[in-house]
VOPAGU-2260 file (C-alpha; in pm, 1 decimal, decimal comma):
REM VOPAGU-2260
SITE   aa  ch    i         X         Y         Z
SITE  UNK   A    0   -3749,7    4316,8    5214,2
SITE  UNK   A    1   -3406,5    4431,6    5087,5
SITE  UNK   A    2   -3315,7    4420,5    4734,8
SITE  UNK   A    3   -2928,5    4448,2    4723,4
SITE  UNK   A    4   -2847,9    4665,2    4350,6
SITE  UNK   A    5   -2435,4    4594,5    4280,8
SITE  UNK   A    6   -2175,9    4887,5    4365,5
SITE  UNK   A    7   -2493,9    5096,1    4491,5
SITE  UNK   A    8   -2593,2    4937,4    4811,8
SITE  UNK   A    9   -2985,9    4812,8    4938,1
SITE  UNK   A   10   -3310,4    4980,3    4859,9
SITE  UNK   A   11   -3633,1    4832,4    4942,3
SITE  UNK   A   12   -3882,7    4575,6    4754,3
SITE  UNK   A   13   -4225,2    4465,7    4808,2
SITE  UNK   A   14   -4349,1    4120,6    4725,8
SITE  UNK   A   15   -4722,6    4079,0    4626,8
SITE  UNK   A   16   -4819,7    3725,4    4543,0
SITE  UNK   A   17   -5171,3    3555,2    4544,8
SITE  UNK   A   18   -5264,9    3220,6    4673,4
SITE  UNK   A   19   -5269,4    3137,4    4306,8
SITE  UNK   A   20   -5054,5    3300,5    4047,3
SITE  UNK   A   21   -4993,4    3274,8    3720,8
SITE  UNK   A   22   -4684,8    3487,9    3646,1
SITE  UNK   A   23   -4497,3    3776,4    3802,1
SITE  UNK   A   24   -4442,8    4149,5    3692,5
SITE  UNK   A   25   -4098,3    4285,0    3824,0
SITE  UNK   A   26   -4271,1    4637,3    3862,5
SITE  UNK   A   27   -4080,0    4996,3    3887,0
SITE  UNK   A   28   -4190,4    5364,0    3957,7
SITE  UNK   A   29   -4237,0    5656,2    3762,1
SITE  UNK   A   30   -3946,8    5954,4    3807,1
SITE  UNK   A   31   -4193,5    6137,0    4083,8
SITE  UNK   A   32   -4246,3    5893,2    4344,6
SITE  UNK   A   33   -4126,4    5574,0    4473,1
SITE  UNK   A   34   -4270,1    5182,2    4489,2
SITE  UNK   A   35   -4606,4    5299,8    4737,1
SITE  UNK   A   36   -4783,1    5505,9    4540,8
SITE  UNK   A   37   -5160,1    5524,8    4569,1
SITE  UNK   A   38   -5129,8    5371,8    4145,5
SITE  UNK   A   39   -4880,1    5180,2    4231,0
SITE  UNK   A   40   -5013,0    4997,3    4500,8
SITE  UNK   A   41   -5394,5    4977,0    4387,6
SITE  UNK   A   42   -5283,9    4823,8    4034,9
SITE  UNK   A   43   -5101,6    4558,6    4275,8
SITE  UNK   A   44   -5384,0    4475,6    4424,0
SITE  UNK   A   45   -5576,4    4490,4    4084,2
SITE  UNK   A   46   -5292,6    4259,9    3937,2
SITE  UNK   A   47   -5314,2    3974,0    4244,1
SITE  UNK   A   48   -5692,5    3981,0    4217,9
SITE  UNK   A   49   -5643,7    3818,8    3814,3
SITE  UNK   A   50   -5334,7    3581,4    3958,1
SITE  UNK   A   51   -5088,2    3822,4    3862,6
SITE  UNK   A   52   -4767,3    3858,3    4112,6
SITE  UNK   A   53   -4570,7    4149,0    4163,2
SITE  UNK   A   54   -4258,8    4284,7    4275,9
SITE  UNK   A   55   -4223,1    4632,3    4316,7
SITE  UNK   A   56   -3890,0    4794,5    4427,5
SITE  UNK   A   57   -3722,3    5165,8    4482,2
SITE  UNK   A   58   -3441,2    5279,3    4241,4
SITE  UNK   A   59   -3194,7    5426,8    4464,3
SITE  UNK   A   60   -3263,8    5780,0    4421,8
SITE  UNK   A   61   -3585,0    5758,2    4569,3
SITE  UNK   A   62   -3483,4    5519,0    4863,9
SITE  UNK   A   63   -3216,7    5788,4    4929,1
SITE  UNK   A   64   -3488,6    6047,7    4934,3
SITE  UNK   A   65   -3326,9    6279,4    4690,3
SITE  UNK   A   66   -3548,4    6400,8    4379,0
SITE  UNK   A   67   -3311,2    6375,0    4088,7
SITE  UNK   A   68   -3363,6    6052,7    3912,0
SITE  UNK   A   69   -2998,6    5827,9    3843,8
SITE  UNK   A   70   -2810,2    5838,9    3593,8
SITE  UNK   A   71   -2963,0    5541,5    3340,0
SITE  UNK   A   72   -2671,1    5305,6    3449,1
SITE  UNK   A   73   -2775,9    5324,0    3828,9
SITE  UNK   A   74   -3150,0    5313,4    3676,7
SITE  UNK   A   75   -3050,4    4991,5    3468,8
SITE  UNK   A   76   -2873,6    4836,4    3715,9
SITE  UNK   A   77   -3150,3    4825,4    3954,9
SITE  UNK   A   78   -3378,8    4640,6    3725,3
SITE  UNK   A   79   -3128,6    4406,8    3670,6
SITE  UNK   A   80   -3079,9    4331,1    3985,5
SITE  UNK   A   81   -3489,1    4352,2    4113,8
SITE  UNK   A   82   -3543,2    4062,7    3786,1
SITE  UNK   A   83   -3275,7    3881,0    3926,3
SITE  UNK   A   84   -3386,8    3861,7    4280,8
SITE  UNK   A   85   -3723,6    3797,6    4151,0
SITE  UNK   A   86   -3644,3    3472,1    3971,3
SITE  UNK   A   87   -3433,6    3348,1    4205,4
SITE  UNK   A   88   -3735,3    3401,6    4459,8
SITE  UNK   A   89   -3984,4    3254,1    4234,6
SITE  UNK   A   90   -3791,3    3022,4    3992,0
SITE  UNK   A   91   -4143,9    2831,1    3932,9
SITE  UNK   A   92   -4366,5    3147,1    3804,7
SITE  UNK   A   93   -4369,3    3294,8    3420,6
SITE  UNK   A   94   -4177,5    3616,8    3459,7
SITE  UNK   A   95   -4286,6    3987,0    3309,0
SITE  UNK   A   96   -4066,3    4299,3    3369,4
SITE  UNK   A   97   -4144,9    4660,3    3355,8
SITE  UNK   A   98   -4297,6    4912,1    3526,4
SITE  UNK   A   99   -4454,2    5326,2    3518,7
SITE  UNK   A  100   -4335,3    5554,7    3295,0
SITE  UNK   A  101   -3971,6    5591,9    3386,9
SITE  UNK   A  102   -3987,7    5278,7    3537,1
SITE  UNK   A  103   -4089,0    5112,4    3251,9
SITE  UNK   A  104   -3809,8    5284,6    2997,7
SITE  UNK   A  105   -3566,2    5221,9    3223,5
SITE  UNK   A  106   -3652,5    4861,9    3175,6
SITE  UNK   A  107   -3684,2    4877,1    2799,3
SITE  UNK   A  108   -3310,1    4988,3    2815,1
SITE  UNK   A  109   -3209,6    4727,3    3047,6
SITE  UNK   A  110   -3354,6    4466,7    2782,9
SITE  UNK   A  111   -3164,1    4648,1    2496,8
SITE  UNK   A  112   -2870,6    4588,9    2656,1
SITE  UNK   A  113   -2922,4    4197,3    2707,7
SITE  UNK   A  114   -2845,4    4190,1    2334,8
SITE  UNK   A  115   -2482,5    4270,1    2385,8
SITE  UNK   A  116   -2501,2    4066,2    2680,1
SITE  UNK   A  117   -2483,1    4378,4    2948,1
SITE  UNK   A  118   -2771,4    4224,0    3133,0
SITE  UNK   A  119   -2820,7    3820,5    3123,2
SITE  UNK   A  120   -3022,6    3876,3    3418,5
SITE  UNK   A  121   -3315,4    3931,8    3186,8
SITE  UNK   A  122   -3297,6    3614,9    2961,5
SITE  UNK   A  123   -3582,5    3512,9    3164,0
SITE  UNK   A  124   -3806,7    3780,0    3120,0
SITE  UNK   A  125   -4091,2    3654,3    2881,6
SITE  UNK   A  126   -4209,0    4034,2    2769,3
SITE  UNK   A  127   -4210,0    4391,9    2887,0
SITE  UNK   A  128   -4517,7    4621,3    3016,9
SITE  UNK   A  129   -4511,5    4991,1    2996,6
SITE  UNK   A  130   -4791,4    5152,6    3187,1
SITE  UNK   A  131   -4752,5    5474,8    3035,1
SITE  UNK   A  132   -4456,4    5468,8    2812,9
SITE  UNK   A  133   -4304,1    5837,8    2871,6
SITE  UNK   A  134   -4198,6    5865,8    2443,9
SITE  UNK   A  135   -4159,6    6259,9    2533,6
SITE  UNK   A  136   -4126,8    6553,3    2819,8
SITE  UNK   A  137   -4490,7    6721,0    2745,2
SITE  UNK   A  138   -4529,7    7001,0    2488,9
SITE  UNK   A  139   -4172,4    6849,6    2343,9
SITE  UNK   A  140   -4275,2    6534,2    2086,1
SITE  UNK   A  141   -3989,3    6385,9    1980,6
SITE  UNK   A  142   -3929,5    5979,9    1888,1
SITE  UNK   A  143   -3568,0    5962,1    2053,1
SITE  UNK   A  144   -3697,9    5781,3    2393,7
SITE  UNK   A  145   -3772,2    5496,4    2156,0
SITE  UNK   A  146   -3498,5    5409,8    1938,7
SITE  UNK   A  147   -3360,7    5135,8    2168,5
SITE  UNK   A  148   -3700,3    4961,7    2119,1
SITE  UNK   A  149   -3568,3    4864,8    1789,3
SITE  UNK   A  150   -3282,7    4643,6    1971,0
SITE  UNK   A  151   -3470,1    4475,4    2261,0
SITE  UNK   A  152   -3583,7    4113,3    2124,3
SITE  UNK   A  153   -3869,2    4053,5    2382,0
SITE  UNK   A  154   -4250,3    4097,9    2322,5
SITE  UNK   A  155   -4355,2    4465,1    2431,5
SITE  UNK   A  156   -4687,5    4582,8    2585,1
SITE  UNK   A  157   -4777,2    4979,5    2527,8
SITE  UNK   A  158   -5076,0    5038,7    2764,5
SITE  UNK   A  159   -5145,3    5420,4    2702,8
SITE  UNK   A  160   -5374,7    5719,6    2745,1
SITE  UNK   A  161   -5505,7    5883,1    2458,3
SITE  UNK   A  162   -5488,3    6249,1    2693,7
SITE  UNK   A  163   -5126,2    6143,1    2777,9
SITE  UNK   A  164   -4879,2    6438,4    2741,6
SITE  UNK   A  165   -4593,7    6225,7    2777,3
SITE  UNK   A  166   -4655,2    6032,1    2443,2
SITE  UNK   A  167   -4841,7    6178,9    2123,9
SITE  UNK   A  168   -5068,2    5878,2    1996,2
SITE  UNK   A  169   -4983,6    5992,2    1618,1
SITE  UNK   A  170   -4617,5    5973,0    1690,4
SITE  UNK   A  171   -4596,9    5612,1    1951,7
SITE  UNK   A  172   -4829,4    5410,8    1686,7
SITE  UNK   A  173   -4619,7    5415,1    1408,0
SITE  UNK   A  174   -4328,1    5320,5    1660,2
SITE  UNK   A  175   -4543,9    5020,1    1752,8
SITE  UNK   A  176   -4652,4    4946,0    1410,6
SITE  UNK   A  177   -4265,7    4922,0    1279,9
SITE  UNK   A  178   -4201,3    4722,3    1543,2
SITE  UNK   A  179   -4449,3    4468,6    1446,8
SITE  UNK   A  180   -4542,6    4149,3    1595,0
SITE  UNK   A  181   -4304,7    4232,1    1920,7
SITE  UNK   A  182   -4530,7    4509,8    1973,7
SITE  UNK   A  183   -4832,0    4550,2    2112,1
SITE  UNK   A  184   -5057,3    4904,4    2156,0
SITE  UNK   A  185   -5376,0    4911,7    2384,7
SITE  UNK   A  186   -5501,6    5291,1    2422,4
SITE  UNK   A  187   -5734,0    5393,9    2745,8
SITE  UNK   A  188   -5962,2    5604,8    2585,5
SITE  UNK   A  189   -5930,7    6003,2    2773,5
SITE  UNK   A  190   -5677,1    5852,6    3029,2
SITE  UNK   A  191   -5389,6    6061,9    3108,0
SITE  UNK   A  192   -5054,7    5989,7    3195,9
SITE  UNK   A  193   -5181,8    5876,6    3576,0
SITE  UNK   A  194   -5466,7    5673,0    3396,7
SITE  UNK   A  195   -5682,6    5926,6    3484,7
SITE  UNK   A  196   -6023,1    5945,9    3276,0
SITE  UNK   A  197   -6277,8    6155,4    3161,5
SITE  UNK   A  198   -6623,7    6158,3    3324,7
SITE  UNK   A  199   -6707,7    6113,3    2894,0
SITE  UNK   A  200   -6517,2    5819,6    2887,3
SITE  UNK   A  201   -6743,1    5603,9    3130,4
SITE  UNK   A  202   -6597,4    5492,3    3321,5
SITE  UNK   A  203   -6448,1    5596,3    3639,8
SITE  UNK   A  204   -6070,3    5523,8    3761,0
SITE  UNK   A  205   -6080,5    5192,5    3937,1
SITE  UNK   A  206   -6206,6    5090,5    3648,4
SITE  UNK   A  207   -5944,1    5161,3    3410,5
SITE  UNK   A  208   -5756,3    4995,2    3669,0
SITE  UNK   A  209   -5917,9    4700,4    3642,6
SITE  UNK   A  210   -5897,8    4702,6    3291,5
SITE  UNK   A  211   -5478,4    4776,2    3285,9
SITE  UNK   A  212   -5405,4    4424,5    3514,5
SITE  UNK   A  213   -5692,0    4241,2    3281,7
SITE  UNK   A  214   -5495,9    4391,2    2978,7
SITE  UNK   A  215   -5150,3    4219,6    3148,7
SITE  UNK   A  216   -5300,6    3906,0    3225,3
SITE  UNK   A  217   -5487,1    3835,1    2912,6
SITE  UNK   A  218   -5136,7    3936,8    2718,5
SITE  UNK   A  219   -4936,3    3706,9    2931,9
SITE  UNK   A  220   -5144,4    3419,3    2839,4
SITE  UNK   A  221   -5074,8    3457,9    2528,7
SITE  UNK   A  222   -4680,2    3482,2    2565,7
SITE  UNK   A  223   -4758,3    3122,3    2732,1
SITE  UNK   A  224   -4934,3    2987,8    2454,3
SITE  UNK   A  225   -4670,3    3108,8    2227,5
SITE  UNK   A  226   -4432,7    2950,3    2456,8
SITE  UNK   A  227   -4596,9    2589,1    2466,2
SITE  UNK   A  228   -4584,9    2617,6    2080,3
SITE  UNK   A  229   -4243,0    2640,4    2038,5
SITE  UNK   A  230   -4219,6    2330,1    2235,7
């Protein structure tokens, strides 16, 4: 299908919804490839298989075919505009937002900005799910990635390696740890920033992937039982 992203024009989006579901993850790509990669698609698969929807989509760059990413504003207004279509597609279902590495940032930022009202398309959105959350460019640890976390208002979910070179462990915990109960940290021991493992660790790759869409849909049962309290 066609997603259509405001003053940018149509890229492409992929539905993925079992026979029963319990909620849906709007779902972007990393900077490096685009909505069918191998991760991508197999942690789809993984996510349906524990009634967990998805809806994966292209930021414009990559449906154009160039390499350079978009500025944050194209980035941003694609996620606005894939959360959108997905609620108005499936009012009914729970909705999650976020996505791989860049994907997942670029989502982050998107929710920031629903505080000053840039993006009501997200008021729906329940909570946010980084697969990888990119904190730093490798061999360059810095903290500045983050400090929009501070302004988004929505329950967070950090799934990350402990080999990943995009995100120092010692410097994302304490980031986590200030943000307190929005945030919440689950490392994959020896994964890297593909969710690769170590033969040490165990277990082997499908695996961990098996263990990322559990991770999602055990969290998201609790954002529903927070939910039904507040009733």
């Amino acid at each position: 299908m066609k997603l259509a992203v405001p003053n940018i024009g149509d890229v492409s989006a992929l539905w993925l919804r079992p026979a029963s579901t319990r909620c849906a993850l709007v779902l972007a790509h990393g900077a490096g490839a685009g909505m069918g990669h191998p991760f991508l698609e197999k942690l789809a698969v993984e996510l349906a298989s524990v009634e967990v929807a998805t809806f994966r989509y292209q930021f414009p760059y990559m449906e154009q075919r160039r390499r350079v990413p978009d500025a944050p504003s194209v980035l941003t207004s694609a996620v606005r505009a894939a959360v959108h279509a997905a609620s108005k597609t499936a009012p009914e279902l729970p909705l999650l937002a976020g996505g791989k590495s860049m994907g997942g940032r670029m989502t982050s930022l998107a929710a920031a900005e629903h505080r000053s009202e840039l993006a009501p398309e997200l008021e729906k959105v329940q909570g946010l799910v980084f697969f990888g959350f990119p904190l730093h460019p490798p061999g360059r640890p810095g903290t500045k990635r983050a400090a929009h976390l501070t302004q988004v208002r929505k329950p967070m979910l950090f799934l990350q390696g402990t080999r990943d070179q995009f995100a120092e462990l010692k410097l994302l915990r304490p980031i986590c740890a200030n943000l307190g109960t929005w945030a919440t940290l689950r490392e994959i021991e020896t994964a890297d920033h593909s969710f690769h493992v170590l033969k040490s660790s165990g277990k082997t790759d499908a695996e961990v992937l098996r263990e990322l869409a559990q991770s999602v849909r055990d969290w998201a049962q609790t954002l529903s039982r927070s939910d039904s309290g507040k009733k």
